[in-house]
Residue frames as qw, qx, qy, qz and C-alpha x, y, z in Angstrom:
[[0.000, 0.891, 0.455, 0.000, 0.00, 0.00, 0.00],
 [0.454, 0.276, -0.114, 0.839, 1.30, 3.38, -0.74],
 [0.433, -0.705, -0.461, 0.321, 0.61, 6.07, 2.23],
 [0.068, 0.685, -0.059, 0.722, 0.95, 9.81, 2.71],
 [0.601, -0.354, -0.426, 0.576, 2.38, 10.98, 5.88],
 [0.179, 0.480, -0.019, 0.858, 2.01, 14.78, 7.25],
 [0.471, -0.553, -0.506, 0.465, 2.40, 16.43, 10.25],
 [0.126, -0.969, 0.050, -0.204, 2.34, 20.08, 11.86],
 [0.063, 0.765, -0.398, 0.503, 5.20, 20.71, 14.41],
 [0.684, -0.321, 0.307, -0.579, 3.33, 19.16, 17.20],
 [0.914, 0.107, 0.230, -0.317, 3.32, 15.82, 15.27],
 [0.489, 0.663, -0.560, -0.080, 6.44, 15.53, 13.90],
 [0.476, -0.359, 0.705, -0.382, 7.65, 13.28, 16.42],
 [0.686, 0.211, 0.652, -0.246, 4.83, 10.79, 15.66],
 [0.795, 0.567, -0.028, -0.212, 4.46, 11.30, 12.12],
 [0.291, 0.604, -0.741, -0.047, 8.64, 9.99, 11.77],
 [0.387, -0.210, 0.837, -0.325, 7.48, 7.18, 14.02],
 [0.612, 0.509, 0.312, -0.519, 4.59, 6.58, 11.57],
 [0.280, 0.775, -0.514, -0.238, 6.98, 6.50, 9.13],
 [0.052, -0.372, 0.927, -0.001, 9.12, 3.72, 10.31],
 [0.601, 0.121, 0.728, -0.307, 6.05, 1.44, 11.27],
 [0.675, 0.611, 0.137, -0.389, 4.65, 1.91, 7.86],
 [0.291, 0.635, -0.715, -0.026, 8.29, 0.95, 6.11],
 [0.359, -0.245, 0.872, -0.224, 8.85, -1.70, 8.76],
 [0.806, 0.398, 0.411, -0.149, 4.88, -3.61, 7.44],
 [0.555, 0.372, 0.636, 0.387, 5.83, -3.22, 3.70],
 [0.262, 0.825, 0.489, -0.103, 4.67, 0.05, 2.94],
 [0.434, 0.206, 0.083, 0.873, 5.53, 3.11, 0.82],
 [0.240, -0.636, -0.312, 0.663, 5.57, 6.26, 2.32],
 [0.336, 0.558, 0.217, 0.727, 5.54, 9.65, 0.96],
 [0.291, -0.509, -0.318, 0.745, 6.23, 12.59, 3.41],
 [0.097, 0.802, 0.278, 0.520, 4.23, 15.60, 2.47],
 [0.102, 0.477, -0.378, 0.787, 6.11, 17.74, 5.67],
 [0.213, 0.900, -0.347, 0.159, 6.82, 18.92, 7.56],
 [0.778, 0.242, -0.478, 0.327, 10.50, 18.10, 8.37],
 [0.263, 0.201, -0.573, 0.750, 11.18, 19.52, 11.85],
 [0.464, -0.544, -0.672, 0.194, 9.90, 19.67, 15.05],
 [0.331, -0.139, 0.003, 0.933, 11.80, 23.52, 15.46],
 [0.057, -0.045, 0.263, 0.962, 9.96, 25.34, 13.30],
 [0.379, 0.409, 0.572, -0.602, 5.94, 26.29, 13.84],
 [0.289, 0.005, -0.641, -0.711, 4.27, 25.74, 10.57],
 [0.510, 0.050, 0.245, -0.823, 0.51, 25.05, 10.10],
 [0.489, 0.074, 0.859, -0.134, -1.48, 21.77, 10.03],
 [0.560, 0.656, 0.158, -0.482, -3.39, 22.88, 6.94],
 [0.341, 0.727, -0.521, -0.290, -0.96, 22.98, 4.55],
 [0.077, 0.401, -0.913, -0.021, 0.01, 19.22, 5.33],
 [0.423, 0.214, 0.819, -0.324, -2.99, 17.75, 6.43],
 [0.718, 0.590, 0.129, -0.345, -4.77, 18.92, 2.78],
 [0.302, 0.632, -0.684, -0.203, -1.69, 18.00, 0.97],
 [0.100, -0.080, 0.985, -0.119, -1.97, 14.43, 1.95],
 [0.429, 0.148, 0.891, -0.021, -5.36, 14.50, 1.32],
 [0.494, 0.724, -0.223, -0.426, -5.30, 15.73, -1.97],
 [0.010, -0.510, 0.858, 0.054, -2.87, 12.97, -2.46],
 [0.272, 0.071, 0.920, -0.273, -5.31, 10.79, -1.23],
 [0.602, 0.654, 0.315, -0.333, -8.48, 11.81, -3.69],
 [0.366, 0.705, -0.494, -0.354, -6.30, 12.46, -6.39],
 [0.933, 0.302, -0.190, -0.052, -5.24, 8.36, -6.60],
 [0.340, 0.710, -0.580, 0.209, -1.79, 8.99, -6.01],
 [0.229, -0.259, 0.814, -0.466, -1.67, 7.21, -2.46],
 [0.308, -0.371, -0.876, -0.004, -3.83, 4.22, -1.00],
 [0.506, -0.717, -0.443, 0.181, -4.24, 6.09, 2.54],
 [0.153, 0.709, -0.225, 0.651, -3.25, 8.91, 4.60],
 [0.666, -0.537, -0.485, 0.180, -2.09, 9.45, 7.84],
 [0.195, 0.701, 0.042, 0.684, -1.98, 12.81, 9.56],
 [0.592, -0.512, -0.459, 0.421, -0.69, 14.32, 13.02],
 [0.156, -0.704, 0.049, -0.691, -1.29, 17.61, 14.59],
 [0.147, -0.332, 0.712, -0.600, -1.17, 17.97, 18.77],
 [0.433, -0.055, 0.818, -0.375, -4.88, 16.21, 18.43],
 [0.285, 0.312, 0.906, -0.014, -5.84, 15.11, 15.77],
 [0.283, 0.660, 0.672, -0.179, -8.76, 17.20, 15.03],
 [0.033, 0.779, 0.025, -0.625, -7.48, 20.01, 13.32],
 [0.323, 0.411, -0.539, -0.661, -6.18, 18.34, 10.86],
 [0.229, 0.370, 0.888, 0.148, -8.73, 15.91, 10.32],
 [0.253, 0.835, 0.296, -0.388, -11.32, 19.28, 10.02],
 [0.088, 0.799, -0.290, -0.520, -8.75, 20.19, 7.52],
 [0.141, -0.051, 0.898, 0.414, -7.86, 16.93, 5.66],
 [0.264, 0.549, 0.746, -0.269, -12.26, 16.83, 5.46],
 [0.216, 0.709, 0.081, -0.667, -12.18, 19.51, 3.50],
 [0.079, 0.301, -0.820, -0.481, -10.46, 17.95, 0.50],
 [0.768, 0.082, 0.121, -0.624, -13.78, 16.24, -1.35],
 [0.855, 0.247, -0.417, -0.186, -13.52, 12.58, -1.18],
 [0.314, 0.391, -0.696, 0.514, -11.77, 12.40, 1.90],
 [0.754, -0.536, -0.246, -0.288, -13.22, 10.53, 5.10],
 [0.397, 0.357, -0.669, 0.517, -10.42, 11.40, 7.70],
 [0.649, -0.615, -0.226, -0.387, -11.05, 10.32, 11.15],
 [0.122, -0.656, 0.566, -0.484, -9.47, 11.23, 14.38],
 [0.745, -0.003, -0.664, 0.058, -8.38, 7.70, 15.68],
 [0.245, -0.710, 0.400, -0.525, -8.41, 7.52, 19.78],
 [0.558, -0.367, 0.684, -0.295, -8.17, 3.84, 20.86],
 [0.172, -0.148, 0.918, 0.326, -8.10, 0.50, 18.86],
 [0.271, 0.520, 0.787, -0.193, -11.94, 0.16, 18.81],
 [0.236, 0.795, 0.137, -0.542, -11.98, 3.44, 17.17],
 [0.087, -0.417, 0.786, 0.448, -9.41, 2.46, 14.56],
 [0.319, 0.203, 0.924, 0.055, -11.48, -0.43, 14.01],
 [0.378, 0.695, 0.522, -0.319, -14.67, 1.18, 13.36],
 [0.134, 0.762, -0.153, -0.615, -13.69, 4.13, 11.49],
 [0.188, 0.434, -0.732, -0.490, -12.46, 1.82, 8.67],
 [0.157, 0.228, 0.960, -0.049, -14.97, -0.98, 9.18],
 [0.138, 0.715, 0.548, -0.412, -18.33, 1.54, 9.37],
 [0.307, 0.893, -0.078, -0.321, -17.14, 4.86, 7.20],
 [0.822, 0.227, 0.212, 0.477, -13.98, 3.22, 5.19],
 [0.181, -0.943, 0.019, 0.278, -11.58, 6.11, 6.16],
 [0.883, 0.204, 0.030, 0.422, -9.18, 6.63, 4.19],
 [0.386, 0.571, -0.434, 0.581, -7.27, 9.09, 6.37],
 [0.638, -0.472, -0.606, 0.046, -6.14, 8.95, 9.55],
 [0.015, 0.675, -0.434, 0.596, -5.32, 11.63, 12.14],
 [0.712, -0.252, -0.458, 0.469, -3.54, 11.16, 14.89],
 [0.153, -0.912, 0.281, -0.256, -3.04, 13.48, 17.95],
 [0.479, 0.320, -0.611, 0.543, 0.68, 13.74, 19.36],
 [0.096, -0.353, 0.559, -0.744, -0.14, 15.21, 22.96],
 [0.662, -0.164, 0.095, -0.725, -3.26, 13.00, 23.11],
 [0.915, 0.051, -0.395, 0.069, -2.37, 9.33, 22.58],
 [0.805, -0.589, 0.066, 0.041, -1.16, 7.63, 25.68],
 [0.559, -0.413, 0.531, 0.485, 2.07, 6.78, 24.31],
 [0.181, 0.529, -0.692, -0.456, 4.07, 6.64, 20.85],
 [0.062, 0.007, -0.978, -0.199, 3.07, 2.52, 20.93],
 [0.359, 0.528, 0.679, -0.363, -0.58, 2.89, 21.24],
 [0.367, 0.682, -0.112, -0.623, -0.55, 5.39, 18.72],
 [0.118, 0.553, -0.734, -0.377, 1.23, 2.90, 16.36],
 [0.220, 0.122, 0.911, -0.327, -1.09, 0.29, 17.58],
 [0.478, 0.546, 0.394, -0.564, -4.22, 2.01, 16.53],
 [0.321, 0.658, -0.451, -0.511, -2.11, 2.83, 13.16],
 [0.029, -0.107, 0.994, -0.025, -1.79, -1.31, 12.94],
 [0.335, 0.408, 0.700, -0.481, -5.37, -1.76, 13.51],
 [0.302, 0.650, -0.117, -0.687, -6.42, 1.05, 10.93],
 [0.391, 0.508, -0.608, -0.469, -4.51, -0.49, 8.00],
 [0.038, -0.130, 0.987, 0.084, -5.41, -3.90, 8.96],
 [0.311, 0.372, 0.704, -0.519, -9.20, -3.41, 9.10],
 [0.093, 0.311, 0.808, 0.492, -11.31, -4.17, 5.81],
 [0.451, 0.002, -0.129, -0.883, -14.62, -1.92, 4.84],
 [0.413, 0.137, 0.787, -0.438, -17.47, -3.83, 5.97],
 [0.102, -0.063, -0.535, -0.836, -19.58, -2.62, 3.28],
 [0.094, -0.457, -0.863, -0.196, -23.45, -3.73, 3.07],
 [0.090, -0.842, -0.527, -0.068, -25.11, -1.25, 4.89],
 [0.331, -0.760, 0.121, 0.546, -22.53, 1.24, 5.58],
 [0.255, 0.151, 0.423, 0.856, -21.57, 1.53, 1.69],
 [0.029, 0.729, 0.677, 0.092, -25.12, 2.96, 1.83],
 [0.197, -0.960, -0.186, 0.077, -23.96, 5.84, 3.75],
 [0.580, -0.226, 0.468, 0.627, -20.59, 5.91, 2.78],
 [0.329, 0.412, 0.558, 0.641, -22.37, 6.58, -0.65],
 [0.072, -0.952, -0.285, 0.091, -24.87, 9.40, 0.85],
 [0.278, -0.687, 0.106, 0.663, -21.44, 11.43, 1.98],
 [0.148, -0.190, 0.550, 0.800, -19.81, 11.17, -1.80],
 [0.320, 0.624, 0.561, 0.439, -23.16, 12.14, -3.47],
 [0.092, -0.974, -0.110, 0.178, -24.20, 15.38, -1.14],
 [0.433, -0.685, 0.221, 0.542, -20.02, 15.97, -2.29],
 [0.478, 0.218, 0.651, 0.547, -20.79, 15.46, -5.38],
 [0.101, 0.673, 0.596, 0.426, -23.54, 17.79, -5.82],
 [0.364, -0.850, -0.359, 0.124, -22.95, 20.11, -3.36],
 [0.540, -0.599, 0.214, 0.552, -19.25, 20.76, -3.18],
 [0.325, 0.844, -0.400, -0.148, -17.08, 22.86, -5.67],
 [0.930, 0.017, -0.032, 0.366, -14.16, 20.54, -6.96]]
């Protein structure tokens, strides 16, 4: 599977850790930024870049990290065709790719218990199949109202 990777400041940390794990299974990476932990830069810029990456074809999946998560999932969401979801414990992992087939994931750095839980959840995520039957249903509601609603 190829993967996009992008962090804020906050998340660097995790998103190089994210990195390895994702190398380590099999996977290819692509680092959309940022590259330091030093320099303040904004979750936007990396958290739509990855999932532009991720509607565009280019990638399988994404996986984004900000201090929690939610900013740039509110920002990867914005990108139409994206279904990022802020991941907070294995069960959530599960679901989020079983129920809505996410196909990004945020992560928060200051909010996950540790580095190995976070990586855990990220294990979970990429192992966990769409369920389909009812939930393509609604799956399908999100990408029509984004069809018809949203500007490309």
């Amino acid at each position: 599977m190829k993967v996009a990777v992008g962090s804020d400041h906050a998340g660097f940390a995790l998103k190089e850790a994210v990195k390895r794990e994702l190398q380590a299974l099999g996977h290819e990476v692509v680092d959309r930024g940022t590259d330091s932990a030093e320099v303040s830069v904004d979750y936007p810029d990396y958290s739509i870049a990855v999932g532009e990456d991720v509607a565009a074809g280019r990638v399988d999946r994404g996986v984004i990290v900000c201090a929690t998560g939610i900013g740039a999932s509110i920002a990867a969401n914005k990108v139409s065709g994206v279904r990022a979801s802020v991941v907070t414990s294995d069960l959530t992992a599960q679901l989020t790719r079983q129920d809505n087939d996410s196909n990004v994931l945020a992560l928060g750095s200051k909010t996950a218990p540790s580095e190995g839980e976070a990586l855990g959840w990220l294990r979970v995520w990429l192992d966990t199949p769409f369920a389909m039957g009812r939930h393509e249903r609604r799956v399908n509601k999100i990408h029509d109202y984004e069809s018809h609603h949203l500007k490309p």
